[in-house]
N, C-alpha and C positions, 0 to 999 in steps of 0.2 A: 164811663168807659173810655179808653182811651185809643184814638185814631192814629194811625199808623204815619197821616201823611205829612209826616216833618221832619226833619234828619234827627233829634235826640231820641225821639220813639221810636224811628227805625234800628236808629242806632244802638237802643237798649233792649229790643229784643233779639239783634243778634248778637251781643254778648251774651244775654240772659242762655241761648243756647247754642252758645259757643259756633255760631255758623260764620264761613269762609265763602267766599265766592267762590265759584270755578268758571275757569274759562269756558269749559265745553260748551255749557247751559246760554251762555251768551246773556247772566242775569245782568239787571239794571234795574234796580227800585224806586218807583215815581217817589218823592219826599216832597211834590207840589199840590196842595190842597187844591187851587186855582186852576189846575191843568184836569187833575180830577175831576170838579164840579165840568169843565170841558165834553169831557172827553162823555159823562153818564146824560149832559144834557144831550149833547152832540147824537146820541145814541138813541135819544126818546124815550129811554126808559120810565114805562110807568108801573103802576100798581096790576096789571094785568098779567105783565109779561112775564116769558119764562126766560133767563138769560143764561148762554153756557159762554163760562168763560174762559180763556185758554191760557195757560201760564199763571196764576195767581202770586206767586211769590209768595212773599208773608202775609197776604192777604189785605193789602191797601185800597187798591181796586173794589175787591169782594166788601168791604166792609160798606161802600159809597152805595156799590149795588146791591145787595142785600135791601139797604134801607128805602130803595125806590121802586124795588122787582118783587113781584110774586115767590117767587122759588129762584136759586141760581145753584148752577151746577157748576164749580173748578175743575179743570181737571190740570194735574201737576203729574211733569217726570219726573222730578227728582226726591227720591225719597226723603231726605235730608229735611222737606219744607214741611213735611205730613204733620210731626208731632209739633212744629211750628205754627202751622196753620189750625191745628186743634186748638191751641192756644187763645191765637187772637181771634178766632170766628165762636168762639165758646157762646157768645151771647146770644147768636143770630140762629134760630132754627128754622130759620128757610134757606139755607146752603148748604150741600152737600158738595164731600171733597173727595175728588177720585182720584186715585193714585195709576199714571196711566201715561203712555206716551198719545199724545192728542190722533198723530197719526195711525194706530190702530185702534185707535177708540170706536165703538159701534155708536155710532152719532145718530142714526135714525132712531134706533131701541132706544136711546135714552129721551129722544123729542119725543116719542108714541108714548114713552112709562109717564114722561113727564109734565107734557103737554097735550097730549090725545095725538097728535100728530099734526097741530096747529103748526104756522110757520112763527121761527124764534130769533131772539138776536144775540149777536154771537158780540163778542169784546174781548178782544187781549193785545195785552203788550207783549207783540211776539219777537223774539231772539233775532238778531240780523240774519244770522246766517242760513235761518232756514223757513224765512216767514215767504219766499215762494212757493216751496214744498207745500205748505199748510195752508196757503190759500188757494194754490190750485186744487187739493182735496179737496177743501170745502167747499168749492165752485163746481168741481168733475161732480162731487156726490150727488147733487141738482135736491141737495137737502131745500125742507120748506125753511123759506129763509125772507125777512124781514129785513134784516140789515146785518152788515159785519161793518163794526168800528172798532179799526186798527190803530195801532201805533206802531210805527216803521220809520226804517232810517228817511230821512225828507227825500232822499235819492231814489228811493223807493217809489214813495206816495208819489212824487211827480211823474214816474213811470206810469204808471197805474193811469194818471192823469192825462196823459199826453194825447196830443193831436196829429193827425199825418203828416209827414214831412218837419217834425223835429226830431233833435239829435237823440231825444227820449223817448219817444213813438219804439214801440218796441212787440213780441212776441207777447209779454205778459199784459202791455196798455189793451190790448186786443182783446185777449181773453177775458179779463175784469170787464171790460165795457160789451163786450157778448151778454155775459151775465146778468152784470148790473149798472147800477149809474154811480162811479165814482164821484166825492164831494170831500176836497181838503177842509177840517176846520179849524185847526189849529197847529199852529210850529212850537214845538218844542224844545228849547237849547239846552244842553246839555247839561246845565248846571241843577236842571231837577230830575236829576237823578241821584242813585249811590249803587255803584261809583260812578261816576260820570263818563259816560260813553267820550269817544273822541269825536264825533259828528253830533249834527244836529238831527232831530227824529220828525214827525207830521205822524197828525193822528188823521184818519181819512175813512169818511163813512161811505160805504159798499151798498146800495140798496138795492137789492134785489126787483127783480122786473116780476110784474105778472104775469104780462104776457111779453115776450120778449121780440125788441124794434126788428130782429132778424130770424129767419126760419132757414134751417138746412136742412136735407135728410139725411147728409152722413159730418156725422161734427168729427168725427178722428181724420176725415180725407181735410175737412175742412185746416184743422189746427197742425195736421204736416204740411199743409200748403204754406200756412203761417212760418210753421219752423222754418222750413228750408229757404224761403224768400229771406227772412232774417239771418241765419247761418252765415250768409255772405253776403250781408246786406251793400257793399258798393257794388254787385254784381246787378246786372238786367235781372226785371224778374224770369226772363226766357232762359237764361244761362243759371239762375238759382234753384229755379224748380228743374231743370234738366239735371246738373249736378247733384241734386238730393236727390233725383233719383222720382222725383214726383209726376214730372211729366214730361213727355218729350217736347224739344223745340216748336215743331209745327204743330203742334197740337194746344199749346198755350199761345201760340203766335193767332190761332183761328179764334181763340177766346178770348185773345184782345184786341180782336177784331169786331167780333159780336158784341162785346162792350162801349167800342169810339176810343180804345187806348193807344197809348202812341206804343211801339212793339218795343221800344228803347226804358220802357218808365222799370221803375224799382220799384219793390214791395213795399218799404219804407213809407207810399206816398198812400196807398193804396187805405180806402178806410173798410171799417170792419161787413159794412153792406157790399163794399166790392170785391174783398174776398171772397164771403160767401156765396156769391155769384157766379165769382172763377171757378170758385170749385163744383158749384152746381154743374155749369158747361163743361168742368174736366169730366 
């Protein structure tokens, strides 16, 4: 049988069915055996597991996973890849391909059908443009969840990463590290793709918490606390959360009191246990 992951197989299955890029999809075809064997070790996949994977393309990825996963579920927007992906997955009767945009995908019905409702690990090479949409889904749905190992622009992955008080410490470093324990494993340059992106990408695995290092009782006060501290992130956090509208001045000024904060500090600096603090006290 023949693997996907090289540029003339890639390349002669989409002439074989006359496929074109588009822009919108934001597609990009891994054509690196090396980056694959990565990204499925990187992931843990063994023989137990059930794995949903998101974006499939022509099925390069699917084919690595298939051969290490229990069951694996695709799911793809674009119609164009269906009778594509019939093709190259023909061999493998443990993946099933869903024709679907990932964001209204009912992900829990598929982990219960598929898995009893054990927790699963998720992999895809997601699209730049909207792999924060998707990952905040999949983190808001509090699905049972093992790991998500991504591929994303490196700009990305080191958001995700970041530490307080760097220029990339951000709204989204916050939310993924609520969740789970981000871990970069590999960089990816450009040239193993098709077509080749203009930046370089990071594959970065997500592991979900058991029991999670932080407890809130209201996570939405929590995460507009977030936003609006960042909105304007050169601003005080007293002037940021007043402007968003979150809380008033003297009232964030008594809760950075109650914490030993100086009333002058930024949100920026603040780590994800002292948010959810502050907003305990708001």
């Amino acid at each position: 049988m023949a693997y996907l992951a090289n540029p003339a197989e890639t390349a002669g299955v989409l002439v074989r069915h006359d496929f074109h890029f588009q822009k919108k999809y934001g597609q990009n075809f891994l054509i690196d055996p090396h980056v694959l064997d990565k990204i499925v070790d990187g992931a843990g996949i063994g023989p137990q597991d059930f794995v949903l994977e998101i974006g499939p393309g022509i099925g390069t990825m699917t084919q690595y996973l298939a051969e290490k996963a229990r069951k694996v579920v695709a799911v793809e927007i674009d119609d164009r890849l269906i009778p594509i992906l019939k093709d190259t997955l023909s061999e493998y009767d443990n993946v099933r391909v869903l024709h679907q945009d990932i964001l209204k995908t009912d992900i829990p019905e598929i982990v219960r059908e598929e898995n009893d409702g054990k927790p699963i690990k998720i992999v895809a090479n997601l699209p730049y443009y909207i792999t924060t949409p998707i990952l905040m889904s999949l983190l808001e749905q509090k699905l049972p969840l093992d790991s998500v190992t991504v591929m994303v622009q490196k700009e990305v992955a080191d958001r995700m990463q970041a530490s307080p008080g760097t220029k990339e410490y951000g709204a989204l470093s916050l939310a993924v590290q609520y969740y789970t324990e981000p871990c970069i494993i590999a960089f990816v340059p450009p040239n193993c793709f098709m077509p080749r992106p203009k930046v370089g990408s990071s594959v970065i695995r997500l592991t979900g918490y058991t029991d999670p290092p932080v407890k809130v009782s209201d996570e939405k006060k929590m995460f507009a606390t977030i936003r609006a501290s960042f909105n304007q992130r050169r601003k005080t956090l007293v002037n940021a959360l007043a402007g968003g509208g979150v809380a008033e001045k003297e009232k964030t000024l008594a809760a950075l009191a109650v914490m030993g904060l100086d009333e002058k500090i930024r949100g920026e600096t603040l780590s994800v246990e002292q948010f959810a603090r502050l907003s305990e006290l708001l």
